[in-house]
KOLGU-979965 format. One record per residue (C-alpha): residue number from 0; residue in three letters; x, y, z. Coordinates in pm, 1 decimal. Layout:
<rs>
NUM;ALA;X;Y;Z
...
</rs>
This chain:
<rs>
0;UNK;0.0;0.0;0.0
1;UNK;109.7;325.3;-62.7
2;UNK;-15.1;596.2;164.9
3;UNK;-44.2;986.9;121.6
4;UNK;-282.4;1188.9;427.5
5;UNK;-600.1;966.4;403.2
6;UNK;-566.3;834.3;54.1
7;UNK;-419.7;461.9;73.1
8;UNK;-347.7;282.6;-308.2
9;UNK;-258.8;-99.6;-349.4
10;UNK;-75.7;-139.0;-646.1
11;UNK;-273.8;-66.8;-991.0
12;UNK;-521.5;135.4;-810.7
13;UNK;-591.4;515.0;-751.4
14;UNK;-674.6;661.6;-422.6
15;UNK;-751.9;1006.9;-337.3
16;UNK;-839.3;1199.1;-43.2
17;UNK;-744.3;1471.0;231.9
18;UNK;-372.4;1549.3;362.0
19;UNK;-410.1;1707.9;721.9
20;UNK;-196.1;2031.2;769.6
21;UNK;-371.8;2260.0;1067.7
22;UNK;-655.5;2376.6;1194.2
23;UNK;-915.5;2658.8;1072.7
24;UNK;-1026.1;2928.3;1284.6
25;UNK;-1299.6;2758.7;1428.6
26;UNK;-1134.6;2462.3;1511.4
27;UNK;-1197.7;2236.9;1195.5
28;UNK;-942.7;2077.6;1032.6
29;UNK;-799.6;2216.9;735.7
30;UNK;-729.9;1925.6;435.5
31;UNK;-564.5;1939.1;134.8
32;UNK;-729.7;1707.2;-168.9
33;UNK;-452.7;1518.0;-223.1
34;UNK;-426.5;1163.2;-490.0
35;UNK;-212.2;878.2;-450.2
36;UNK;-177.4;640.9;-827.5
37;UNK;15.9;329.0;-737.1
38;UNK;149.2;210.7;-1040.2
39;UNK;88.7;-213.7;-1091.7
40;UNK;495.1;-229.4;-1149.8
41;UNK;788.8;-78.7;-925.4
42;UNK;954.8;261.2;-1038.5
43;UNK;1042.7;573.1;-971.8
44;UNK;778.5;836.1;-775.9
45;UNK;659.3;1190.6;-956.9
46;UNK;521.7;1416.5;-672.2
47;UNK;287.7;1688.5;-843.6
48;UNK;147.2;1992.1;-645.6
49;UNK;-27.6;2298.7;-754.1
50;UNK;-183.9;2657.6;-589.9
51;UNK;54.1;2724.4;-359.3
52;UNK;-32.3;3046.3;-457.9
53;UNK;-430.1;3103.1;-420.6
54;UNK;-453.3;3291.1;-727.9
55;UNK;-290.5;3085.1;-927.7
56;UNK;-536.9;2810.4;-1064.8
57;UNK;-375.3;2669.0;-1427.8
58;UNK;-203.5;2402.1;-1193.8
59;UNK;-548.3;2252.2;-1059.3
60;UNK;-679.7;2263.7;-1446.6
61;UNK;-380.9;2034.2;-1497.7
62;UNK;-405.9;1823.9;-1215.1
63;UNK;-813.6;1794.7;-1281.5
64;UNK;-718.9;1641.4;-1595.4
65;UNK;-410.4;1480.8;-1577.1
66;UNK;-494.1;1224.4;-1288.5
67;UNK;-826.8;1055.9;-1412.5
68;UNK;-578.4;977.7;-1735.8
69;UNK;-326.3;809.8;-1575.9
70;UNK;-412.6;404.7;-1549.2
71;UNK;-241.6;297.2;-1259.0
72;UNK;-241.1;-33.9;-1446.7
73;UNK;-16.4;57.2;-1677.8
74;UNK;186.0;279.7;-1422.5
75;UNK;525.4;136.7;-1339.2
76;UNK;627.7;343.1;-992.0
77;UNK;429.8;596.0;-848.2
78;UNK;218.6;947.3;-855.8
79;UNK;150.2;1170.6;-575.2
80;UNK;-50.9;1467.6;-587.3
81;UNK;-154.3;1765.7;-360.8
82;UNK;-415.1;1953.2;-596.2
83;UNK;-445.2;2210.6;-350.6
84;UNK;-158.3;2366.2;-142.7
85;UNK;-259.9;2732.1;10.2
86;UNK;-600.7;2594.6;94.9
87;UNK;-656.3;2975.1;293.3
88;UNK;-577.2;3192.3;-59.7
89;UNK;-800.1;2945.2;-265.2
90;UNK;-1088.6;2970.0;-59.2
91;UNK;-1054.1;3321.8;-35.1
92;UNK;-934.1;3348.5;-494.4
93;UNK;-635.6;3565.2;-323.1
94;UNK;-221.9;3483.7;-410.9
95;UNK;-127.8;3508.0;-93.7
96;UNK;-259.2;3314.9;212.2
97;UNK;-468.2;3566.4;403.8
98;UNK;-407.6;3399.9;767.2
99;UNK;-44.8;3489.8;785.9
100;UNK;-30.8;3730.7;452.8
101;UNK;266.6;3496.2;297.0
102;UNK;348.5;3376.1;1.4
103;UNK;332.8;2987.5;87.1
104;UNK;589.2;2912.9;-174.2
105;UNK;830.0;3136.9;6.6
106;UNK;779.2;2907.9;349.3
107;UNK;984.5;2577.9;248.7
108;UNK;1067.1;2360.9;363.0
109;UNK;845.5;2479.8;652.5
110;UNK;777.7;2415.0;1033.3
111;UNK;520.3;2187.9;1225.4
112;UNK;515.8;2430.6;1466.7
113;UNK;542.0;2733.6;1296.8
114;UNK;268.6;2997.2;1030.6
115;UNK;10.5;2860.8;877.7
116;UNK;193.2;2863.6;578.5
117;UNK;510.8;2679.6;735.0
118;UNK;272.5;2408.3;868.2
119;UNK;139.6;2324.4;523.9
120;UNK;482.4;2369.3;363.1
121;UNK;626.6;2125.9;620.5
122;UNK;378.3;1900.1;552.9
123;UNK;386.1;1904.8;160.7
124;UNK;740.9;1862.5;195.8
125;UNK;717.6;1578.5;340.8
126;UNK;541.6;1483.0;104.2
127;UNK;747.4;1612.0;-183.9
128;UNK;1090.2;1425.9;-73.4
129;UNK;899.5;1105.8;-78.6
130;UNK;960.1;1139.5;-454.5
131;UNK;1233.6;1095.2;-726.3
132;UNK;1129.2;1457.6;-944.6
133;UNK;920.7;1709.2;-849.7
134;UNK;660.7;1943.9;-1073.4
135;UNK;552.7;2270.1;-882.5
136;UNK;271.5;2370.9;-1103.6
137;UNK;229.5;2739.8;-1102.4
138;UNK;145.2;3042.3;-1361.3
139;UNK;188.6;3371.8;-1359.1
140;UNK;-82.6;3491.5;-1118.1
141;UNK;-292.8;3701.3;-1294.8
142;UNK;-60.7;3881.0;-1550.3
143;UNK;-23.8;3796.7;-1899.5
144;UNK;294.9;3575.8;-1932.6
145;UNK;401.1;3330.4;-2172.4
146;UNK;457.4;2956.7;-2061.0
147;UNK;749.5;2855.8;-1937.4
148;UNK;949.9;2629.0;-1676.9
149;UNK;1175.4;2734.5;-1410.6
150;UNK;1489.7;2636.7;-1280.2
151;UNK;1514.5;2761.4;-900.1
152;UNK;1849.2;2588.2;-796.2
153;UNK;2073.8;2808.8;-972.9
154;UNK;2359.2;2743.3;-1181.0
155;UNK;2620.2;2612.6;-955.6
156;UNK;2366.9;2329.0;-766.2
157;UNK;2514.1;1984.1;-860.9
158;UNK;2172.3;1933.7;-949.3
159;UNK;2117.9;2184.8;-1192.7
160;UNK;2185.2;2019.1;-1500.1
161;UNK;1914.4;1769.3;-1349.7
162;UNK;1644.5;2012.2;-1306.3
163;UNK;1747.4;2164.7;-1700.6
164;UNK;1665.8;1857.7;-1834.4
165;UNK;1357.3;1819.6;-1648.4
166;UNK;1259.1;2155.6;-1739.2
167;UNK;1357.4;2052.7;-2142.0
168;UNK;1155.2;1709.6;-2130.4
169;UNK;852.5;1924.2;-1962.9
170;UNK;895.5;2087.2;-2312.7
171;UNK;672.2;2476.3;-2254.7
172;UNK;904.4;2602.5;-2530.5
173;UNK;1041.8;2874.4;-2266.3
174;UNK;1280.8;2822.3;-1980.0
175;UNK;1383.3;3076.1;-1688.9
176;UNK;1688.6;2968.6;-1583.3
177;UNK;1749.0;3226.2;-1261.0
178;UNK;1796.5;3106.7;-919.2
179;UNK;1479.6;3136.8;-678.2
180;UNK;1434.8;3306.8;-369.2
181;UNK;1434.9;3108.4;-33.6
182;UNK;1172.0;2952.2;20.7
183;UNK;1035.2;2818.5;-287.1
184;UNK;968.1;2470.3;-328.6
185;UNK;1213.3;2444.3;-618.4
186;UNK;1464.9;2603.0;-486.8
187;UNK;1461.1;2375.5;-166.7
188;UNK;1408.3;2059.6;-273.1
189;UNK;1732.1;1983.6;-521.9
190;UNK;1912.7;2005.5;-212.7
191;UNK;1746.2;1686.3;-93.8
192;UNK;1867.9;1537.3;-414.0
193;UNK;1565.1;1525.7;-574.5
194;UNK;1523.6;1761.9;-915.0
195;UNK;1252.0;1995.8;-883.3
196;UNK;1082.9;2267.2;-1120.6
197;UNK;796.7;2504.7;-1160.8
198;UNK;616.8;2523.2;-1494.6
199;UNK;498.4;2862.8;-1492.1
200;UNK;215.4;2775.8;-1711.2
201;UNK;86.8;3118.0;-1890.9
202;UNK;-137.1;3384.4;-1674.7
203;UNK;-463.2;3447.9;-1649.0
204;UNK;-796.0;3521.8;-1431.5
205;UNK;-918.4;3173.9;-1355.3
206;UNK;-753.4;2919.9;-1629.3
207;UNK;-688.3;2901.2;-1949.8
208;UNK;-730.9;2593.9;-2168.6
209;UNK;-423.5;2642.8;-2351.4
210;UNK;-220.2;2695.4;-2093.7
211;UNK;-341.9;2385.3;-1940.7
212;UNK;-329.6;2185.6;-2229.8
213;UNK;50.9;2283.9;-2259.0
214;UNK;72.6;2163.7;-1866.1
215;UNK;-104.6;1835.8;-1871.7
216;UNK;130.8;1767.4;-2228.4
217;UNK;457.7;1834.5;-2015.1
218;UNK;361.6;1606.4;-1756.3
219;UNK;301.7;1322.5;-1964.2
220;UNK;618.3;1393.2;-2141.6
221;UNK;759.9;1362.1;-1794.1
222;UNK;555.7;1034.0;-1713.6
223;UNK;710.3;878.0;-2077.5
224;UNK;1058.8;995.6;-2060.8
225;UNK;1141.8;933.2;-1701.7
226;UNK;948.2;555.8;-1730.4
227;UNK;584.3;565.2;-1537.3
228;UNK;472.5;485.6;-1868.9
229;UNK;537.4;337.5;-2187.9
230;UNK;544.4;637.5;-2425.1
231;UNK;768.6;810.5;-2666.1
232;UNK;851.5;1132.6;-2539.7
233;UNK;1012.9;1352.7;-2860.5
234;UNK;1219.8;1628.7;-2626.2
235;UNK;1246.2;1955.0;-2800.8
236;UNK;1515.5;2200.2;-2790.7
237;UNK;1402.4;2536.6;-2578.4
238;UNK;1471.1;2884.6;-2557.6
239;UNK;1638.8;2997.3;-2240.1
240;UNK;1672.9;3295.2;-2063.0
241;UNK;1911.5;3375.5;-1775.7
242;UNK;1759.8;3691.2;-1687.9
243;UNK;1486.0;3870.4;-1631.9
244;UNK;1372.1;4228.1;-1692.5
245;UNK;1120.3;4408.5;-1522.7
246;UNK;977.9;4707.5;-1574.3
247;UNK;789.3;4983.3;-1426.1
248;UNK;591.5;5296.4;-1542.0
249;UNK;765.0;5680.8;-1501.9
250;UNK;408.4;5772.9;-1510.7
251;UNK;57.3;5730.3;-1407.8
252;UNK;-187.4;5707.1;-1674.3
253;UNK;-310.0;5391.1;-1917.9
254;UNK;-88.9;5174.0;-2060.1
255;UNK;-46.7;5089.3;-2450.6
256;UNK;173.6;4777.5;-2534.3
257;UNK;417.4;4842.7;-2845.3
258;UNK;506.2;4420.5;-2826.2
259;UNK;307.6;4087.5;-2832.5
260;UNK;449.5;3802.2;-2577.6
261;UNK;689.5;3617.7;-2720.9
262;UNK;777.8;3859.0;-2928.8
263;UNK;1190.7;3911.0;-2961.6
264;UNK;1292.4;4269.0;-2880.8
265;UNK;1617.2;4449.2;-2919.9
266;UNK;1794.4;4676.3;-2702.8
267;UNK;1623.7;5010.3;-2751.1
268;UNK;1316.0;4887.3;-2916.8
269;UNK;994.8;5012.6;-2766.7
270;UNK;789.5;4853.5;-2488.1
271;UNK;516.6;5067.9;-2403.2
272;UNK;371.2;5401.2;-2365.6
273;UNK;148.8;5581.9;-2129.7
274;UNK;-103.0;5837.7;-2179.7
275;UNK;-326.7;6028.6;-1991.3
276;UNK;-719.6;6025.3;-1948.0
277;UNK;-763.8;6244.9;-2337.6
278;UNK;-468.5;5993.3;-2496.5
279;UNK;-194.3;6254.9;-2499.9
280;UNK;122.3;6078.9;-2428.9
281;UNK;306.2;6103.0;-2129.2
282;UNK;617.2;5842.6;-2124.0
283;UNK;742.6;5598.9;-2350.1
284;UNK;944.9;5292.3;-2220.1
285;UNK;1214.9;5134.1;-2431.2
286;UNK;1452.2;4772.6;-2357.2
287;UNK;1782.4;4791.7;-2192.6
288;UNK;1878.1;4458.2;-2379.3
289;UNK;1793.5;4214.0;-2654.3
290;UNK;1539.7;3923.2;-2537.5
291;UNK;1184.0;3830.8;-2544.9
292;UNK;879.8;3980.7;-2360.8
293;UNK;782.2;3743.8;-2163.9
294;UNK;535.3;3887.6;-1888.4
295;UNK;273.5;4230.4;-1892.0
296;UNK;29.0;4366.7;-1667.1
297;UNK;-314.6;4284.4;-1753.8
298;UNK;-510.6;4603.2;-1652.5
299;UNK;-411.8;4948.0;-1836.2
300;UNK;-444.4;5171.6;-1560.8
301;UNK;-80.4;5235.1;-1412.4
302;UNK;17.7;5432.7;-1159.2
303;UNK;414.0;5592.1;-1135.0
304;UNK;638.8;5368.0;-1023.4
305;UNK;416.1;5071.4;-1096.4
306;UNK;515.6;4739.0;-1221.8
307;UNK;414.4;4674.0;-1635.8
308;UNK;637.5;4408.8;-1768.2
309;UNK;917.1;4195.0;-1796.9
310;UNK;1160.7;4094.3;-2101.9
311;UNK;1362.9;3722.3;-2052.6
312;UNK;1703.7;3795.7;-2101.3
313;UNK;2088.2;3647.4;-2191.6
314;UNK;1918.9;3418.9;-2403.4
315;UNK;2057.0;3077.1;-2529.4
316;UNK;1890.3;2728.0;-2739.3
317;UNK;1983.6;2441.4;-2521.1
</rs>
């Protein structure tokens, strides 16, 4: 049997139900949904997790389709899932987890004794190191961003080259290759051993079907290459960018994009403009350096100083 929270599998079955990780304000406790799928032949283990940010809700369209695919009969090794992570900032459609106001994928590896968040980082964790890779299914909140994968470790980890080729058989096209701040799960977790990304799978209010597609593709591309399953797995060169770009208004006023996502800019080339109320122009914001525009705001209405994109940088084919 293979046990995760309260879901038990015997081999060539599917389980799924709650993963305990605190208690509520009124005293209930809180669950996570959680799915164990025990393959019927011995192999490696995938853990799969998705909305540790509240906000962020491409992951769950992925898991929601990905794990009623997967016949545990044909399964060699293991799946375990946590569909849910910052149960707080779902329930309340917010990124961050209103108890504690934290970004739960800045708490790993957690603390039983600690925030809210800590407590259900610690006990994901746990869950997490139980496995051979790890997918940290994210997006880009609600901004428009491209989809992409992201290496956390940095470029020194002994696991690095690991976690590019996990990001590569994923296959979103894009990779970030830029080393994470504490905290995240995929930052953490190499140092157990165990390669980790996030698929940073577009951005959006809600989901997006595309994006999702894209998401439950890469982890069956995963599921082939790595041997859960007998599949061929074609793994296609990606674009990667070692740095990232952001940018922020001079101005206040509404916001007119000059570039598509995607879309390969060169040092100097426009980015945006603002202009007031009437359309008179008052800035115009140009790139520092070649590379691809990779994230924008989604609402026009800026004010100065605040954030409006981001162009991937020091890019490379790999």
């Amino acid at each position: 049997m293979l046990t995760l929270g309260t879901a038990s599998a015997a081999p060539g079955e599917t389980a799924t139900g709650r993963l305990e990780v605190g208690e509520a304000r009124d005293g209930s406790p809180v669950r996570l949904p959680v799915a164990v799928i025990n393959g019927a032949d011995d192999g490696k283990t995938l853990y799969m997790q998705a909305v540790s940010d509240g906000d962020e809700l491409n992951g769950l369209g992925v898991v929601n389709r990905v794990v009623p695919r997967i016949d545990p009969a044909a399964l060699s090794g293991a799946v375990l899932v946590v569909g849910i992570v910052n149960y707080y900032g779902f329930q309340a459609a917010e990124h961050r987890n209103p108890i504690d106001d934290t970004k739960t994928n800045r708490a790993y590896p957690g603390s039983a004794t600690g925030t809210t968040s800590e407590r259900i980082a610690h006990a994901t964790f746990d869950a997490a190191t139980r496995a051979d890779l790890i997918l940290d299914l994210h997006q880009g909140s609600t901004s428009r961003m491209i989809d992409e994968v992201r290496v956390r470790c940095g470029p020194r980890h002994r696991l690095h080259g690991d976690c590019l080729r996990l990001a590569k058989v994923f296959g979103c096209g894009y990779v970030l290759d830029q080393k994470g701040p504490d905290g995240q799960l995929a930052r953490i977790a190499p140092n157990k051993g165990i390669p980790t990304v996030d698929p940073e799978l577009g951005g959006c209010v809600g989901w997006d079907e595309e994006s999702i597609r894209k998401g439950v593709e890469g982890v069956f591309n995963v599921l082939g290459y790595y041997g859960f399953l007998d599949r061929e797995v074609s793994v296609a060169n990606q674009t990667r960018a070692r740095g990232f770009e952001q940018y922020r208004s001079p101005a206040g006023g509404l916001v007119r994009f000059e570039r598509e996502l995607g879309e390969r800019v060169e040092a100097g080339d426009a980015l945006f403009e603002v202009t007031g109320v009437f359309g008179d122009r008052r800035a115009r914001v140009t790139a520092d350096s070649d590379g691809i525009f990779w994230r924008s705001r989604r609402l026009p209405q800026v004010a100065a100083g605040e954030y409006v994109c981001s162009v991937g940088t020091n890019l490379a084919t790999y």
